[in-house]
C-alpha positions in Angstrom: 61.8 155.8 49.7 59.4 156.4 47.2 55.7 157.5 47.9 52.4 154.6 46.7 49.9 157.6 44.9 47.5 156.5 48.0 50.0 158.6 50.3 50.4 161.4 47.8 46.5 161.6 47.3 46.3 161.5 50.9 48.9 164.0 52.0 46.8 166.7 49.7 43.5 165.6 51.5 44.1 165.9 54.2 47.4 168.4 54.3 49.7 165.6 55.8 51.4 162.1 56.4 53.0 160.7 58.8 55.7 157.8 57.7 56.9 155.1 60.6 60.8 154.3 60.8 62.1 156.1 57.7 65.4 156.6 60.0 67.2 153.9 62.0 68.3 154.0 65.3 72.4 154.8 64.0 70.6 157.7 62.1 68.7 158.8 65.2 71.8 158.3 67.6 74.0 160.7 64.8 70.9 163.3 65.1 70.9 163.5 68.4 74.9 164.0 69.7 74.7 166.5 67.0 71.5 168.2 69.0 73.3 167.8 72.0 76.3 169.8 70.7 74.5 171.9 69.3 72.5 172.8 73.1 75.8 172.9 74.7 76.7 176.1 71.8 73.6 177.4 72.5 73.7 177.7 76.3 75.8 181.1 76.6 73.6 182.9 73.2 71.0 185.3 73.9 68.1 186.2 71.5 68.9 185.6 67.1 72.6 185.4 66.9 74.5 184.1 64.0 76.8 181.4 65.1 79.4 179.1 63.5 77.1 178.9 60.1 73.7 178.3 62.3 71.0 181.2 63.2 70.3 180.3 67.2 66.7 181.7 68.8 67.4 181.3 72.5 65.8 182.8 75.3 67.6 183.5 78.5 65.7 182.9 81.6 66.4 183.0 85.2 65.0 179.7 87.4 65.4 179.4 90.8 68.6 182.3 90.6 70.2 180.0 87.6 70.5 181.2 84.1 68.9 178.8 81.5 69.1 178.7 78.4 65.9 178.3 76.5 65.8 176.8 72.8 63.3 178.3 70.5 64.8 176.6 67.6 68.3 176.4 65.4 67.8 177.1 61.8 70.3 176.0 59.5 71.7 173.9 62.2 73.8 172.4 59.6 75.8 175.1 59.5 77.5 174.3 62.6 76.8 170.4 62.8 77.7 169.5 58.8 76.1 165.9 59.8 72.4 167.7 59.8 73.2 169.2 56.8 74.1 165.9 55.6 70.8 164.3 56.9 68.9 167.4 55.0 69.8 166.0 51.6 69.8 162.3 53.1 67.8 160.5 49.6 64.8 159.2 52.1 64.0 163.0 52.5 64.7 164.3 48.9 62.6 161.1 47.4 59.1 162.0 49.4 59.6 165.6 48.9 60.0 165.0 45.1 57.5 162.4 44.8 54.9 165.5 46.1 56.8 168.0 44.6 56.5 166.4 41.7 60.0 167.7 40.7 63.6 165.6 41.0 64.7 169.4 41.9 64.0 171.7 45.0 65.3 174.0 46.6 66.0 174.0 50.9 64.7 176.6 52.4 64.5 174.8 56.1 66.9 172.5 58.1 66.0 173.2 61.5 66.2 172.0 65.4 63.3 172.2 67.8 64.2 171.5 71.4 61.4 170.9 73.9 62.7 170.4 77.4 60.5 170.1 80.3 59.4 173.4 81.7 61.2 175.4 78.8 57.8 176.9 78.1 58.4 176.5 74.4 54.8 176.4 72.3 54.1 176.6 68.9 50.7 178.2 68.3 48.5 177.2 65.5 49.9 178.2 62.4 50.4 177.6 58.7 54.0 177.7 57.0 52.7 179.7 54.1 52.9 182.9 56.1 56.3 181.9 57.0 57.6 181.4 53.1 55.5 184.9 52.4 52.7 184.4 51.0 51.2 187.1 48.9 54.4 189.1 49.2 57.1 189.2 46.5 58.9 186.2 48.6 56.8 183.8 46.9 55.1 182.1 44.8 52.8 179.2 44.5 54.6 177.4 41.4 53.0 174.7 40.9 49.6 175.6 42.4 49.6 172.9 45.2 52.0 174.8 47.8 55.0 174.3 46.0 56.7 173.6 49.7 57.0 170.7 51.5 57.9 169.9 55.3 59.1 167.3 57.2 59.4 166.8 61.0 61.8 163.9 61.9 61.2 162.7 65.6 64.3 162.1 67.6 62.8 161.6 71.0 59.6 159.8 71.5 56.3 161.9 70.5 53.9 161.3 73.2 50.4 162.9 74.3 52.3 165.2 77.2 55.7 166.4 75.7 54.4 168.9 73.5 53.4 166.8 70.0 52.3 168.3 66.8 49.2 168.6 66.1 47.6 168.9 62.6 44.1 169.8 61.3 43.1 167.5 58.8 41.4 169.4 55.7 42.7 173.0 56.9 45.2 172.8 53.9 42.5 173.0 51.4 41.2 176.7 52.7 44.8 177.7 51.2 46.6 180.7 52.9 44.6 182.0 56.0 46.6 184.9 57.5 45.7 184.0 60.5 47.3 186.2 63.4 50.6 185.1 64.9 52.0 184.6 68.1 54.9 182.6 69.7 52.3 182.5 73.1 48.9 183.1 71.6 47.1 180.4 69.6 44.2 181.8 67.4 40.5 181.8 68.1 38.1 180.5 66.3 39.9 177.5 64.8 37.8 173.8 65.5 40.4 171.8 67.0 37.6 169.2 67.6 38.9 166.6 64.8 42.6 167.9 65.3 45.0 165.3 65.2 48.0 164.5 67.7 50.6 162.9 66.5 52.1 160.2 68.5 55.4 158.2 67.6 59.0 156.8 67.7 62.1 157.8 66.9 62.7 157.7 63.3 59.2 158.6 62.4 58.8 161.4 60.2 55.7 163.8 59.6 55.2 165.4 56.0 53.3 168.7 55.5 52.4 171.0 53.6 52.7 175.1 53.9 48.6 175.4 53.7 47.9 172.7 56.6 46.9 174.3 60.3 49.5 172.5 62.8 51.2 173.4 65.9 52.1 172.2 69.3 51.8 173.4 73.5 54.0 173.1 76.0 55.7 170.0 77.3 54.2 169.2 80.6 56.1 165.7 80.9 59.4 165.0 82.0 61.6 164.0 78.6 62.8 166.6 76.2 60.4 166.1 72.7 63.0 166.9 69.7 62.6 166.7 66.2 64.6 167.5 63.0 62.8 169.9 60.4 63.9 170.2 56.7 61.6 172.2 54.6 62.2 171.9 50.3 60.2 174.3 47.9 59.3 173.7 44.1 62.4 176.2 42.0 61.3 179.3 41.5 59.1 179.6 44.3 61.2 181.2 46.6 62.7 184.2 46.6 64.0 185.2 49.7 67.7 184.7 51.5 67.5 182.7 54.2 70.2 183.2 56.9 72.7 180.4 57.9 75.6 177.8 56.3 73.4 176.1 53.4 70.6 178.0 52.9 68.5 177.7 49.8 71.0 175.3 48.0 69.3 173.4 45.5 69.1 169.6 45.9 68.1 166.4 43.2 66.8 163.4 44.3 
């Protein structure tokens, strides 16, 4: 799908866009057996471990005398389901990341899982990518002086108010890198959240960003699991760091 100049003029207002049914529901049904077999590979890992092409983050935890496995997230997930890695260079990603690239090229930096299960305790503090690509280090650079990375979040379950949506601050993309404090518990003080906005949707809908944009999201309190698919693209050249898992920085063409 190609981006209207309205949505490209908007996404570097405001830091983001959201697009409504870019995936179908045999897209979403593919995504999410893939996330399920991908859980199941998960549920006997402990902390970062390499495994079968895909870097696992998963916290063992006891409840109620059970071990349980929770997932902080699955980078490169690819590696061990090709399909993701398949759905990573699927043309309706690679066409809005160019369009706001504004490159046919990029390099993929991100193709991620994010599980959020009921009481898993999984949260997201407010953050902005850029201090994940390494901003003002010799990671990175800012190419083409608007980011030169670009996100996006595909739902696979249903985004509502209570199972731990994102949450972007319009505008926070145009103070450019922060370096604000992080923390996987801690959200940062300070920060009006007063015109924040929570995003709310279907399966299939897709949330662009970009690495300067404020966004993060709290715990699931409901009782449905709240995944979504992350692929992250940067302009060539700006990255200069080795990503770990099956995939990893390949460079893709629209």
């Amino acid at each position: 799908m190609r981006l209207t100049s309205a949505q490209i003029d908007q996404f570097y207002d405001q830091g983001f866009i959201i697009l409504r049914q870019v995936f179908g529901p045999q897209d979403i049904a593919a995504m999410s057996d893939a996330c399920a077999r991908l859980k199941a590979l998960a549920q006997d890992l402990e902390g970062s471990v390499l495994h079968q092409g895909a870097n696992f983050a998963v916290d063992q935890v006891e409840v109620d005398g059970t071990r349980v496995a929770h997932i902080r997230r699955i980078s490169w997930c690819g590696g061990a389901e090709p399909v993701m890695l398949e759905y990573g260079a699927d043309p309706r990603l690679l066409s809005i990341a160019a369009d706001l690239l504004d490159s046919d090229e990029m390099n993929q930096l991100i193709n991620q899982v994010h599980y959020k299960e009921p009481g898993d305790t999984v949260q997201f503090p407010l953050h902005q990518d850029s201090h994940h690509r390494g901003y003002g280090t010799a990671r990175w650079e800012d190419v083409n002086g608007r980011g030169s990375f670009v996100q996006t979040a595909t739902l696979i379950d249903r985004m509502t108010q209570d199972n731990g949506p994102l949450l972007f601050v319009p505008g926070s993309n145009q103070q450019c890198h922060l370096g604000l404090p992080t923390s996987q518990d801690e959200w940062p003080e300070g920060i009006d959240l007063s015109g924040a906005v929570t995003v709310i949707g279907d399966p299939g809908d897709v949330a662009v960003f970009g690495p300067y944009t404020l966004h993060g999201s709290r715990l699931n309190t409901s009782t449905v699991s709240r995944r979504i698919f992350i692929n992250g693209y940067a302009y060539p050249g700006a990255n200069r760091h080795a990503y770990v898992g099956e995939g990893a920085g390949r460079l893709l063409r629209r």
